[in-house]
C-alpha positions in Angstrom: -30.8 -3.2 3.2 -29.8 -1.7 0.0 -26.5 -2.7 0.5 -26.9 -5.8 -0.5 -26.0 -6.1 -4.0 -22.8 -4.2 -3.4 -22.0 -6.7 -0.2 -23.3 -9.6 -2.3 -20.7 -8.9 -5.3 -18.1 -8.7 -3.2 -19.0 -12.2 -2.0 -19.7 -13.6 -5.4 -16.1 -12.7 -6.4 -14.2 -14.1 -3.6 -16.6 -17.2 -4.0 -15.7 -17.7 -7.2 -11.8 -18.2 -5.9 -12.5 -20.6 -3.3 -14.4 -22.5 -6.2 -11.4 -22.7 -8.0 -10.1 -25.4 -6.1 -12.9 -28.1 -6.7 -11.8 -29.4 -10.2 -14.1 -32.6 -11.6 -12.7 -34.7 -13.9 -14.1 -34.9 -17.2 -13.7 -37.8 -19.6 -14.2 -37.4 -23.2 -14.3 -41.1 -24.3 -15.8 -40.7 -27.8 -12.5 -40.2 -29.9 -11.2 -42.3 -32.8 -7.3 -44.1 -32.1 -5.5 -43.7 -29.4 -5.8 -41.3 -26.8 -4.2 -40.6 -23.6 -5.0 -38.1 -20.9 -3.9 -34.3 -20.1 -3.5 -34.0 -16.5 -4.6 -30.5 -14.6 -3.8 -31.8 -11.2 -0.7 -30.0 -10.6 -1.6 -27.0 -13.2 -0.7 -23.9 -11.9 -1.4 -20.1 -13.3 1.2 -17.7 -11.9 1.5 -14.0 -13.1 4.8 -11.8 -13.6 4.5 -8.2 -14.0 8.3 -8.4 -15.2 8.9 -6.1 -18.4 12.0 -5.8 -20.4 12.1 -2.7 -18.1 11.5 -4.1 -14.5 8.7 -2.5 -12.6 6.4 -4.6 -10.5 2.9 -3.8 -10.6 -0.5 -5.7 -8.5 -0.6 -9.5 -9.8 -4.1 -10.4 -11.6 -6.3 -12.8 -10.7 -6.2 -15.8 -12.3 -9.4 -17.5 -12.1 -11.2 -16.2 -15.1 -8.0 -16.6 -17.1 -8.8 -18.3 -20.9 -7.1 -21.5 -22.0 -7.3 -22.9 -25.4 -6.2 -26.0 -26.8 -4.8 -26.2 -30.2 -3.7 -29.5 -32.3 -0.6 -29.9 -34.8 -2.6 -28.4 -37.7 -3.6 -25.1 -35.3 -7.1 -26.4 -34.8 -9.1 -25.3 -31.6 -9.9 -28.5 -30.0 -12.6 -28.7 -27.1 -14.1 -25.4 -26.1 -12.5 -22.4 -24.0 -11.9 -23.4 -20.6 -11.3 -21.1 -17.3 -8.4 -21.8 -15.4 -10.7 -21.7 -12.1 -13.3 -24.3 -13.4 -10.2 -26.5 -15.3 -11.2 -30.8 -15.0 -8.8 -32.6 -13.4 -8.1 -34.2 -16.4 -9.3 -34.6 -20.3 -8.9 -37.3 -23.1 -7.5 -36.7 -26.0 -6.2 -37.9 -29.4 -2.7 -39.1 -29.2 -0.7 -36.3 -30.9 1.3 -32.2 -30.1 -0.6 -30.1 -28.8 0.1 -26.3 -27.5 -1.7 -24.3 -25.3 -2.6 -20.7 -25.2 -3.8 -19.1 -22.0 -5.0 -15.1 -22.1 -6.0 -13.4 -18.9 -9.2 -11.7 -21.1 -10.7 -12.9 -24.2 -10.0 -9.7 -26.1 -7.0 -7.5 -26.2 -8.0 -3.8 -26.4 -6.2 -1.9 -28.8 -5.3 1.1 -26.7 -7.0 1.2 -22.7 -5.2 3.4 -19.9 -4.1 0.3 -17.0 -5.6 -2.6 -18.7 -2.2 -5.4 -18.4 -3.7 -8.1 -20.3 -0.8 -11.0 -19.4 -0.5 -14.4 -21.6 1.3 -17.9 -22.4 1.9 -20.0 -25.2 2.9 -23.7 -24.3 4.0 -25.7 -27.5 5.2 -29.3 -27.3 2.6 -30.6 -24.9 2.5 -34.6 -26.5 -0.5 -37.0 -25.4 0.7 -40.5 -25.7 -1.4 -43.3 -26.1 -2.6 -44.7 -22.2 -0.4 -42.2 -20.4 -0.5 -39.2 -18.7 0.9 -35.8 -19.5 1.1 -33.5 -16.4 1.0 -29.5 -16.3 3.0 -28.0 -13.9 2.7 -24.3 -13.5 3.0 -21.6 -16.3 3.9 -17.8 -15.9 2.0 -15.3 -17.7 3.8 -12.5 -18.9 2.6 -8.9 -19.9 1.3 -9.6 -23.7 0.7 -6.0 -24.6 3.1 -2.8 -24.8 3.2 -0.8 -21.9 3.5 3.1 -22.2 3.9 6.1 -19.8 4.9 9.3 -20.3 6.6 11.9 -18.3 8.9 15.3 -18.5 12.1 16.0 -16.8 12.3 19.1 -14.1 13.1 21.5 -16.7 11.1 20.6 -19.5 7.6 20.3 -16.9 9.2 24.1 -15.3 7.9 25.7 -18.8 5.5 23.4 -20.0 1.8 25.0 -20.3 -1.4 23.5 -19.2 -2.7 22.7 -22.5 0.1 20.2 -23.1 -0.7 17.0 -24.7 1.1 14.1 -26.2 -0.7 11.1 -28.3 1.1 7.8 -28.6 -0.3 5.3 -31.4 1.0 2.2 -32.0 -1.3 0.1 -34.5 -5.1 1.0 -34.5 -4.7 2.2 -31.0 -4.3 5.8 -29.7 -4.3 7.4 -26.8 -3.9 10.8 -24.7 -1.5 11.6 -22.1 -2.5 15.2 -21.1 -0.1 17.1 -18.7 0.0 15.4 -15.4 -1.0 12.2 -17.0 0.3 9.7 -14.5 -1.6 6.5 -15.7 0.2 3.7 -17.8 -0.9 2.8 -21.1 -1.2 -0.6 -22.6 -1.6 -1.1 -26.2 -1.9 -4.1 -28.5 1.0 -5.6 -30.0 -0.4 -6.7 -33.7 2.7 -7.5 -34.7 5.8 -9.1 -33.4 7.3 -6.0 -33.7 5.7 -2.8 -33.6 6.2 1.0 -34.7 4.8 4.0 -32.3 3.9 7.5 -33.1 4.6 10.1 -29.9 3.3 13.4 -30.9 3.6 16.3 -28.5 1.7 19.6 -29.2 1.0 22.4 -26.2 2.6 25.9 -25.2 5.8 25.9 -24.0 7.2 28.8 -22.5 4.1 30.9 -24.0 5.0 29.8 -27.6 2.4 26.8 -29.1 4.2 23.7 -30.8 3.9 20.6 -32.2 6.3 17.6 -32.7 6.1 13.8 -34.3 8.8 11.4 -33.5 8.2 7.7 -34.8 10.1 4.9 -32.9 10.3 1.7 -34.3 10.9 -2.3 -32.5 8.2 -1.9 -30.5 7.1 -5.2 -28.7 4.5 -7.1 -26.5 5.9 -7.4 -23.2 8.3 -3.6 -23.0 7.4 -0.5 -21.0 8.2 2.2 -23.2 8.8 4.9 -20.1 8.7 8.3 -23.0 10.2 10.9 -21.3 10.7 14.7 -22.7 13.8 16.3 -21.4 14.9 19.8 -21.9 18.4 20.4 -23.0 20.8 23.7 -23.3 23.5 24.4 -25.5 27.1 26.9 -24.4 24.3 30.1 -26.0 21.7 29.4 -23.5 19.1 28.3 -26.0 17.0 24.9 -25.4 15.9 21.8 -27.9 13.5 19.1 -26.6 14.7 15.7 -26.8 12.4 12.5 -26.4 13.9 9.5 -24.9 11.6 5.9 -24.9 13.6 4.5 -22.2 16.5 1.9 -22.7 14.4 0.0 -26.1 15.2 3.1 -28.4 17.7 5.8 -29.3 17.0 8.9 -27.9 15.4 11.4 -30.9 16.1 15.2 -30.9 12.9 16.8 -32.0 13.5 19.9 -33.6 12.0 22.7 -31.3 14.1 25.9 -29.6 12.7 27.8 -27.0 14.2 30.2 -24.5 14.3 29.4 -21.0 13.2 31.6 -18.7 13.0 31.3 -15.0 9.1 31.0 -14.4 7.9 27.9 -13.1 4.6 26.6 -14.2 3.3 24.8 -11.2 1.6 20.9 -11.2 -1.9 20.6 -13.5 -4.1 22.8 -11.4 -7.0 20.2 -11.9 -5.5 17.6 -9.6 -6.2 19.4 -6.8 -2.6 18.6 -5.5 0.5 20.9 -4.9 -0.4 24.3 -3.4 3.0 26.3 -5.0 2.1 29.1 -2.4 1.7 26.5 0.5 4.3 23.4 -0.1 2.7 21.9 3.5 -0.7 22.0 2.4 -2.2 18.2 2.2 -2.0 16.2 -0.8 -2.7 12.9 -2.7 0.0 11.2 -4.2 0.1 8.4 -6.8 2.3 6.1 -7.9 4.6 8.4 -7.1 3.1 11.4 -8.6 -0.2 13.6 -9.2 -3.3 12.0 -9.2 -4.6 11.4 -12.7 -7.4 13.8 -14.0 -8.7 11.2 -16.3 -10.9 8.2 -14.7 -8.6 5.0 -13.9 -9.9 2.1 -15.4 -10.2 -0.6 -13.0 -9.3 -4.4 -13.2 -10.1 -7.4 -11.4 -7.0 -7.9 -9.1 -5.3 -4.7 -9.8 -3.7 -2.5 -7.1 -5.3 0.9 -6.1 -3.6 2.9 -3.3 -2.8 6.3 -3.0 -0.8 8.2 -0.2 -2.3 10.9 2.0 0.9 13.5 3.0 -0.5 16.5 5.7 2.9 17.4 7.2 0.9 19.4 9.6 -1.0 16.8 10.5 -4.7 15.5 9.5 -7.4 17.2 11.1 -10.1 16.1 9.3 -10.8 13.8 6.5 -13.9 12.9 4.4 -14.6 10.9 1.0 -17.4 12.0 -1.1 -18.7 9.1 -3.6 -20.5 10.0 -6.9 -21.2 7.6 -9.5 -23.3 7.8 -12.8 -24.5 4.5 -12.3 -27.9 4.6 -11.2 -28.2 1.0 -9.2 -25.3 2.1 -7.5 -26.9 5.2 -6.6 -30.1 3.3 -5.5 -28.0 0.7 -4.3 -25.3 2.3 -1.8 -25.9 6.4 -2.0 -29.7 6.7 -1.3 -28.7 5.3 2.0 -27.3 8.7 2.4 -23.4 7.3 3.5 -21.8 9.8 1.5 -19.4 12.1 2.4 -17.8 9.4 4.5 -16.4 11.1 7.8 -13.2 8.6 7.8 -12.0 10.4 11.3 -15.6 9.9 12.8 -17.4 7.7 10.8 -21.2 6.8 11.6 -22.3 3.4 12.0 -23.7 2.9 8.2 -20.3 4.6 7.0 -18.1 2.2 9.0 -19.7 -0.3 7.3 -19.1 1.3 3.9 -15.3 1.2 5.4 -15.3 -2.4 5.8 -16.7 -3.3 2.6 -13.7 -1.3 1.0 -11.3 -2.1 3.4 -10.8 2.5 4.3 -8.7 2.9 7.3 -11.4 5.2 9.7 -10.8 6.3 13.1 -9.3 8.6 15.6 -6.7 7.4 15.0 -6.2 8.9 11.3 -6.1 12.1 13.6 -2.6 14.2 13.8 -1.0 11.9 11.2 1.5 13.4 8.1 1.4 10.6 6.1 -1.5 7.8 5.8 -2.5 5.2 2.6 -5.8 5.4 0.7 -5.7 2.1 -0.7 -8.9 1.4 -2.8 -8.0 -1.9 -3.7 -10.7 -3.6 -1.2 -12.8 -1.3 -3.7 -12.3 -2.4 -6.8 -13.7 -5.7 -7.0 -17.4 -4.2 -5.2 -17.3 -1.4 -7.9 -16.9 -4.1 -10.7 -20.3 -4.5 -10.5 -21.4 -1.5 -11.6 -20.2 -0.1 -15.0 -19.8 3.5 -15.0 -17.8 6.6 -14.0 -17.6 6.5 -9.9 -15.4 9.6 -8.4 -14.0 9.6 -4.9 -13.4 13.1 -3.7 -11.0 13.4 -1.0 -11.3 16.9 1.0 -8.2 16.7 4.0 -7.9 19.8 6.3 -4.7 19.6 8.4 -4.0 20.9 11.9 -3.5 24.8 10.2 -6.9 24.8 9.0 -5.2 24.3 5.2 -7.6 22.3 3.2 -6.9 20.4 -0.4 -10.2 18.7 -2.6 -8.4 15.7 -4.7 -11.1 14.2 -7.4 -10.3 10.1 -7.9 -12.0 9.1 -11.3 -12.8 5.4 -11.6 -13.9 3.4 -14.8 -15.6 0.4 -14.9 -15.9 -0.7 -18.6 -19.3 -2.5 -19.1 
């Protein structure tokens, strides 16, 4: 069955966990002095998602996390190790040493939800014929976190073509209109400046605005946030607030304010303004993201299904530009899945991604998409995959919501 590779990845991955468990000790008994030993026995990898403003966000998995060893002089010593495949123990020199441990090897310089999290232990001191024991160390986010959003009024007479690009270092990236992704930047320095640039129409006049903020770190969420603002005339000026970590900065712009409200991006398929009960998707809280969401090993993926009139129907079409998936899982001709009455080959399909299916999905207003089962199957095959939701509700009102997916090869 062509399944197989699909099935056989997802297997592979949650192997590769249980493997973590069977540590061999390693002895390195070709040193010059006196040595003593560095235990992993009760080493531990935990992950926060705790930023100097507090959100939580899916923990990663650990077992392909890096760890380095470094001596006194900042000398590598021994080669990279994964924490899932650590010895129990290894010899070394007597001596300080410090340990760095990076949950990927590379740090990109700007990626939409890529958290890479990190540690730095210094001290650790090998004495000779004893044992030094690791307990557990927390990884913390190690690059700059960065959304961007608009207040009520400030999104009520912003135009479709609006766009704001946030650099900090060598990395840049977009947030267009209805951008509801995070994203993470490198953090070159200890501290950082960022560049927010807006440019779009609002209220049917183009502009364009630069504000630089400076103190930017490894470890904050910067939440940028453009809000609109009246004076006693009745006229407007932007302001741009990077939440809590800067001042807020006036950018210099007047508009008038009228009264028309410019509805949600049209292109997430979300948000009917003449039909407020028609069925939609919801993300994080907001619109689903028009550009592909890259995807992660161990990263959360779920998505909220509202149909105040009720689901009637619900189906998932898959399209990918990868052609072994395509050989692979759609050639068995699975796709659209029919979630309410799924065949046998689709329930399968469900299963493997952990979908909720049934008649039971029937009549409800509100029911999670959670795609999370999904992402470690999909990991296998680098690419651009889409699921398109359609959901028709009990009045016949039917809403097509596009998920983009990224897998980064």
């Amino acid at each position: 069955m062509k399944l197989f590779k699909l099935i056989s990845t997802a297997v592979f991955a949650l192997s590769l966990v249980l493997v973590g468990c069977e540590r061999d000790k390693i002895d390195y008994t070709e040193k010059e002095g006196p040595t003593g030993s560095l235990s992993f026995a009760n080493f531990g990898i935990e992950t926060s998602d705790d930023v100097e403003v507090i959100t939580r966000a899916s923990n990663a998995t650990t077992y392909n996390y890096i760890i380095r060893l470094y001596d006194d002089q900042g000398n590598q010593v021994g080669d990279d190790y994964f924490y899932g495949q650590m010895p129990e123990s290894i010899v070394l020199n007597t001596g300080t040493y410090s340990m760095r441990i990076q949950s990927q090897i590379e740090i990109p310089s700007a990626e939409f939800e890529t958290p890479v999290y990190g540690a730095t232990v210094p001290g650790i001191v090998i004495e000779e014929d004893q044992t030094t024991d690791l307990g557990t160390i927390t990884c913390t986010l190690i690059n700059i976190k960065v959304s961007v959003g608009y207040n009520e009024a400030m999104w009520a007479v912003l135009g479709d073509d609006a766009n704001v690009v946030v650099e900090i270092g060598n990395g840049s990236l977009d947030f267009p209109k209805g951008e509801s992704q995070c994203g993470y930047f490198a953090a070159p320095e200890a501290s950082n400046a960022m560049t927010v640039k807006f440019s779009g129409t609002v209220d049917g006049n183009y502009a364009t605005m630069t504000r630089a903020f400076t103190d930017v770190k490894a470890g904050q969420w910067r939440k940028i946030t453009f809000i609109m603002t009246f004076n006693e005339e009745g006229n407007s000026t932007f302001d741009v607030v990077a939440e809590d970590w800067c001042d807020e900065e006036e950018l210099t712009s007047n508009v008038d304010v009228t009264e028309e409200v410019i509805g949600p991006d049209p292109e997430t398929g979300n948000d009917d303004p003449a039909n407020p009960d028609a069925p939609k998707v919801v993300y994080k809280g907001g619109s689903v993201p028009t550009s592909p969401i890259t995807l992660s090993e161990g990263m959360e993926l779920s998505f909220t299904i509202q149909a105040p009139k009720g689901i009637a129907a619900l189906t998932v079409d898959i399209a990918s530009d990868n052609t072994d998936f395509n050989n692979d899982v759609l050639s068995m001709g699975i796709s659209p899945i029919d979630l309410v009455n799924p065949s046998e080959a689709q329930i399968m399909i469900c299963n493997l991604f952990g979908l909720t299916y049934g008649e039971n999905l029937a009549g409800l207003t509100e029911t999670t998409f959670d795609l999370s089962g999904a992402v470690i199957p999909l990991m296998g095959f680098p690419g651009n995959h889409t699921f398109t939701l359609k959901i028709t509700d009990a009045e016949g009102n039917t809403t097509s919501t596009a998920i983009k997916m990224k897998v980064n090869a």
